[in-house]
VEXTIMAR-84916 format. One record per residue: residue in one letter; x, y, z of N, C-alpha, C in turn. Coordinates in steps of 0.1 Angstrom, whole numbers, plus 5000, padded with zeros to 4 digits. Last residue first. Layout:
REM VEXTIMAR-84916
AXYZXYZXYZ ...
END
This chain:
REM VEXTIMAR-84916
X265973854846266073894858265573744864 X266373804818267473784823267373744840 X264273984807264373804802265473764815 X264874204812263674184819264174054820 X267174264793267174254809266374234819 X265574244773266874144774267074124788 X261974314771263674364771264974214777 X259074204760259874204774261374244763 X256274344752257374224744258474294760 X253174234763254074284765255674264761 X249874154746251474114749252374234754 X247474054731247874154741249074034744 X245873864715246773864708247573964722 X244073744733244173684727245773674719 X242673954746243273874753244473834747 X241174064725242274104728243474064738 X238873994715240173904711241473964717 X236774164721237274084727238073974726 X238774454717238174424713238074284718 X240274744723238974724727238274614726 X242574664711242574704721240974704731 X242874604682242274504691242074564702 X244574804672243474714665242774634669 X246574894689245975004681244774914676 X248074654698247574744709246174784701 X249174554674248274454681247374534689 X250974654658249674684658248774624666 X252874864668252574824675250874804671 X254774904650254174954642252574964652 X257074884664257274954655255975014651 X257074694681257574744686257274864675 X256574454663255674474676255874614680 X259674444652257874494642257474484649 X261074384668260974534661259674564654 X260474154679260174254686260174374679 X261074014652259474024660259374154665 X263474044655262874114642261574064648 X264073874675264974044675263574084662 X263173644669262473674680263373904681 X263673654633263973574649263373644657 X261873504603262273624618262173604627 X261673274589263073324587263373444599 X258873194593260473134603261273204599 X257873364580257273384594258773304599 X258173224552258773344556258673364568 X255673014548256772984558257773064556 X254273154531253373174544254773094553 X255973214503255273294513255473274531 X255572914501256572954504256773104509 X252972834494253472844505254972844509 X252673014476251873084487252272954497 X254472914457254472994459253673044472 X252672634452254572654457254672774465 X249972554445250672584457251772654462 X250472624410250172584422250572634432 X251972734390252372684397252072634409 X251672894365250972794370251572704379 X252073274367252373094359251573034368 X250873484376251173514363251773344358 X250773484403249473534398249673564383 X253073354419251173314420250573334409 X254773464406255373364401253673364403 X254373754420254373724408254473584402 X254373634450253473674442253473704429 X257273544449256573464449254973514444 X258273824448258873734437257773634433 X257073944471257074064458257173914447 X258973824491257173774487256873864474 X261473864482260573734485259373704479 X261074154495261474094477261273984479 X260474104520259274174513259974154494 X263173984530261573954528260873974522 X265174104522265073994515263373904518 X264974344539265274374524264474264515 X265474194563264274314558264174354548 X267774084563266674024561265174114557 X270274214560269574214551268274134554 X271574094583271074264585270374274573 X272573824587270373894587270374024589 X273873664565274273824570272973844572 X272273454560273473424567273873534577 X270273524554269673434560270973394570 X270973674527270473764539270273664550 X271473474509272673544516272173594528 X268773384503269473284515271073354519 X268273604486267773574497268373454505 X270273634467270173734479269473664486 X269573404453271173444453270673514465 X267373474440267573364444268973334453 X267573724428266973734442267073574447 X269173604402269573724415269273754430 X267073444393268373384399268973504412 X265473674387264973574393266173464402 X266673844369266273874381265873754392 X266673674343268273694355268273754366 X264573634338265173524342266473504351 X263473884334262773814343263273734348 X265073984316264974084331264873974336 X263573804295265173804297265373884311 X260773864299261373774299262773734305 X261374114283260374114297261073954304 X262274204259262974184269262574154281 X261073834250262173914256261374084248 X257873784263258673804255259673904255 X255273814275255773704277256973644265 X254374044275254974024286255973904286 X252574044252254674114247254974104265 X250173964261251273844253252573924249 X249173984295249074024280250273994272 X247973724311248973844305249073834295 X245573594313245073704318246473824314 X246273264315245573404304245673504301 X249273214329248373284331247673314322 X251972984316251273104320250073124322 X252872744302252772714319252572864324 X253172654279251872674284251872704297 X255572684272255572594272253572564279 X255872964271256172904252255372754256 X256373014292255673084284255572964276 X258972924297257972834307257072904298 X260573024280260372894276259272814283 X261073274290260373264277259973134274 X262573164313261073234315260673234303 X264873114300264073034305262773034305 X266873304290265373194281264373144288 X269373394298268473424299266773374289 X271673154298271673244285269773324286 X271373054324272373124321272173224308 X269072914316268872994326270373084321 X269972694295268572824293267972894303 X271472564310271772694296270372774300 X272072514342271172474331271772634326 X273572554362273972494357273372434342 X272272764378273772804369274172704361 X270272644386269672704377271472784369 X271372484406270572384392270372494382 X271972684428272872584421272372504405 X269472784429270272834423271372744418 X267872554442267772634432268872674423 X270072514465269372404455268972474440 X269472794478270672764476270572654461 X266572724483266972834474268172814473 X265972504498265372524490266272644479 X268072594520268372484514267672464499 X266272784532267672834526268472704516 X264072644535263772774530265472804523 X265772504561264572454546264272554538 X265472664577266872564568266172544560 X262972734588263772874580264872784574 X262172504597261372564582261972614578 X264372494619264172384608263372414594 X263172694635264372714625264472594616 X261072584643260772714634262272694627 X262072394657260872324642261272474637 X263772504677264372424667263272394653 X262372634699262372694683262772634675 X260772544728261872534716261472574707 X259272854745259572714739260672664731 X258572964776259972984771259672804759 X255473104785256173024785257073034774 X254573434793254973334781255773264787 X251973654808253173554808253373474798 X249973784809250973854800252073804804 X247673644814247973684805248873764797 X248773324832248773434831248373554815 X246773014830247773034824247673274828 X244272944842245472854842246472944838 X241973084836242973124849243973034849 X240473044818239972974828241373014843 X241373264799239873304801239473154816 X243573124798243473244803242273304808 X242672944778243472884791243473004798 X241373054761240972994770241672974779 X243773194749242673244750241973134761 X245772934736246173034749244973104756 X243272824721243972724732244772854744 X243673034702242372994707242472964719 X246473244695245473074695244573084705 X249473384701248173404689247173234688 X251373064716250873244710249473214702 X251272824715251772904732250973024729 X250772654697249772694707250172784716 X253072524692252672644684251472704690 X255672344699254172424707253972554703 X256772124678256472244682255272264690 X256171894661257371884670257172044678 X254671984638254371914645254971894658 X256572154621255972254629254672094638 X257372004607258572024615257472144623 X255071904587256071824594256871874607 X254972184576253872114589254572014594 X257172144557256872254566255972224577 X255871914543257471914548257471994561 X253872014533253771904542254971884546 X254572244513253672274526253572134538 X256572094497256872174506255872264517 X254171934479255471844489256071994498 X252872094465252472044477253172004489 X254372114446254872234449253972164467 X252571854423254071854436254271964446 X249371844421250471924428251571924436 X247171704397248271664403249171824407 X244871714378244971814392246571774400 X245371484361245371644358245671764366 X246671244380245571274370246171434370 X247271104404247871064391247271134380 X247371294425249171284418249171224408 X245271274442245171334431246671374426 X246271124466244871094459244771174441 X248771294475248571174467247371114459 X247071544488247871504476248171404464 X245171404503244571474492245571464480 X247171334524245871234515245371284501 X248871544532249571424521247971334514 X246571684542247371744530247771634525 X245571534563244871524550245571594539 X248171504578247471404573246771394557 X248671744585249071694578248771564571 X245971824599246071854586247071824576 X246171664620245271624613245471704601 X248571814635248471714629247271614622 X246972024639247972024631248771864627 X244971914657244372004643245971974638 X246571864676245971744672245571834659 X247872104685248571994683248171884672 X245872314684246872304682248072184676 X242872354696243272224695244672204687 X243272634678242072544684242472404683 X244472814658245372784671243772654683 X243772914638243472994646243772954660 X245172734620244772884616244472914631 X243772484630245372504627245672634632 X240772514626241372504636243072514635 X241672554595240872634600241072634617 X241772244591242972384585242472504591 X239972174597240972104607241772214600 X237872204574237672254591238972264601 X239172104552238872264556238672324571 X238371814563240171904559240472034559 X235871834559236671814569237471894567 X235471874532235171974540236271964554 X237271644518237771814521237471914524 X235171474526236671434534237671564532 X233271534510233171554527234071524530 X234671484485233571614490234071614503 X234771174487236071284481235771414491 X231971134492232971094499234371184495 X231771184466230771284473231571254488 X232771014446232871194442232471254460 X233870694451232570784455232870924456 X236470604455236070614442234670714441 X238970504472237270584472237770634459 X241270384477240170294472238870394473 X242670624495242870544486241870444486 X242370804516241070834502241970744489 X244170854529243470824538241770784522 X247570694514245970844511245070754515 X250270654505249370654516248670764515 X251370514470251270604481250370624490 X250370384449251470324459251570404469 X247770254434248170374440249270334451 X246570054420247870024418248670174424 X243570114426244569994433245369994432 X243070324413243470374425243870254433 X242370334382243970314388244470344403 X239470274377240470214368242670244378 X237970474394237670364393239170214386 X239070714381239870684394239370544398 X238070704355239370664361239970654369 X235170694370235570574362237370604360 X234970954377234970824385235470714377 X235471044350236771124362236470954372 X233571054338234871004332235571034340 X231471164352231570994351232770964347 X231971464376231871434360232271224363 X232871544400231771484394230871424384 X234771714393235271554402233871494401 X234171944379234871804372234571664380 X233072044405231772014394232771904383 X234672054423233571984427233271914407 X237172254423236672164410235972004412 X236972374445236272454436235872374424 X238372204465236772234463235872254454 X241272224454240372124455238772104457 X241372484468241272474456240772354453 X240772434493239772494489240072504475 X242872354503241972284504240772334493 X244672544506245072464494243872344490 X243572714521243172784505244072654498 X244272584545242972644545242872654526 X247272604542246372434540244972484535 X247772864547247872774530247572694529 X246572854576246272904562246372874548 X248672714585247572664586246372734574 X250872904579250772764574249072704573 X250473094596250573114584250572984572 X249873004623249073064618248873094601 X252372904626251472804624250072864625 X253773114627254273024616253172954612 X252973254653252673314633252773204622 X253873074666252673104665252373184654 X256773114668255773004658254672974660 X256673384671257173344660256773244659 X255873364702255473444691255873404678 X257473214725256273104713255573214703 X260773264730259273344733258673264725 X262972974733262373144735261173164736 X265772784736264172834740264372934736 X268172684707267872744714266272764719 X268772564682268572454694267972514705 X270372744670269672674667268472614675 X271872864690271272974682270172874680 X274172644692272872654701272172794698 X275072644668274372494666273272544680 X276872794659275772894657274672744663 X279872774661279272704647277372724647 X280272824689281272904672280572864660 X278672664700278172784700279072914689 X279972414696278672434692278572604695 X282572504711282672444699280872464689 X281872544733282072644725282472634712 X281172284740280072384742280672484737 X283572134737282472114725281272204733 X284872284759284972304744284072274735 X283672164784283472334778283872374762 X283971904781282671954778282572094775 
END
């Protein structure tokens, strides 16, 4: 037994598998619950299409032969559609702020896969979806309620729970997001050495070419040399960021270029969802060492709440190795 315990611990498996502090996936599922919050809300905005007669009448025409599980398979009623993503707004909203933790997060994976599928056969269709419901998936299996949430706040505001005590949870869902995140990008890369029109720098010019940009840039953006930078920079940071995930002295480098990458891909192609929620599950890539330094650093929790009555809410004392120990 003592070898396969140091057998798993040479190969990083109890790192994995390891308890700790509930701050990190309490961000997670703060950050997530949010991209449900605005993925819902894009769906909102195109009320006034989904009400259009030629939209009912084809969802009238192909939602029997719908093979996939959507709580809004056989609705055909625009206005039913409506109220089933106010809901969905509400329950991403409880997620977000930790209210009923468990059951909110699992009601919004629900309605994410409903909505998705509901709208997979038509115009509005968003694969990049599939990676926010993957991510909720593994943050289901988690007590994401420990931190930053409503649910802690009360429990404290009723005396059940201390307020500058943390229960010790499993991390395995958070590291399970952050594998997913390095699996995602490794995958990438691998497919993108293997296609020409990434190698011979094109590609980017060809997602242009191919309608899959933004109005709003102005058109020598979307031509080499802008382009050409664009396509070999893009693999590059594809390359760094799951290196830093191995060597995590880079991870503070490979964050903030992350999000830098994924906000440009947001606000210049059309890619839906992907990007903001690939963003918002960056929160797993930092271990409980890189929490403490940013709490520790910038200490904004004290400085911005201190007075305020959420401060229950977010107030923490980050404990030392030797405190953890005693």
């Amino acid at each position: 037994m003592s070898k396969l315990n140091k057998f798993l611990k040479n190969i990083g498996v109890n790192k994995f598998f390891h308890y700790g502090d509930p701050f990190s996936t309490g961000v997670v599922r703060l950050s997530l619950g949010f991209c449900s919050a605005i993925y819902v809300l894009s769906f909102l905005k195109i009320t006034d299409y989904l009400s259009k007669e030629e939209y009912s009448s084809f969802k009238e025409r192909i939602f029997f032969s719908d093979p996939y599980f959507s709580l809004l398979n056989d609705v055909s009623d625009i206005s039913t559609v409506i109220i089933f993503l106010k809901v969905s707004l509400i329950f991403s909203l409880f997620m977000t702020f930790g209210f009923f933790s468990r059951i909110s997060t699992f009601a919004v994976y629900v309605c994410i896969i409903s909505i998705s599928n509901y709208f997979s056969l038509d115009v509005f269709s968003i694969n990049s979806s599939r990676l926010l419901i993957l991510n909720i998936s593994y943050l289901l299996f988690s007590q994401s309620g420990a931190a930053f949430s409503l649910d802690r706040l009360i429990k404290v505001k009723l005396g059940i729970v201390d307020m500058n005590s943390f229960e010790k949870i499993p991390l395995w869902p958070k590291n399970l997001i952050s594998f997913q995140l390095f699996i995602m990008y490794f995958s990438c890369v691998m497919y993108k050495l293997l296609d020409s029109s990434w190698i011979n720098g094109r590609s980017v010019y060809y997602v242009f070419r191919m309608g899959c940009g933004m109005d709003f840039l102005h058109e020598f953006l979307t031509f080499p040399p802008f382009t050409t930078i664009a396509t070999y920079g893009t693999i590059l940071l594809e390359i760094f960021i799951p290196f830093s995930l191995i060597n995590r002295k880079y991870i503070k480098y490979s964050v903030p270029i992350g999000v830098l990458l994924h906000l440009i891909m947001y606000f210049c192609l059309n890619v839906g969802i992907f990007s903001l929620a690939v963003i918002c599950s960056y929160p797993a890539i930092l271990s409980e060492k890189d929490y403490g330094a940013i709490f520790k650093k910038i200490n904004l929790v004290e400085s911005l709440f201190k007075k305020s009555t959420f401060y229950k809410l977010f107030k923490f004392r980050w404990r030392t190795d030797e405190e953890n120990h005693k």
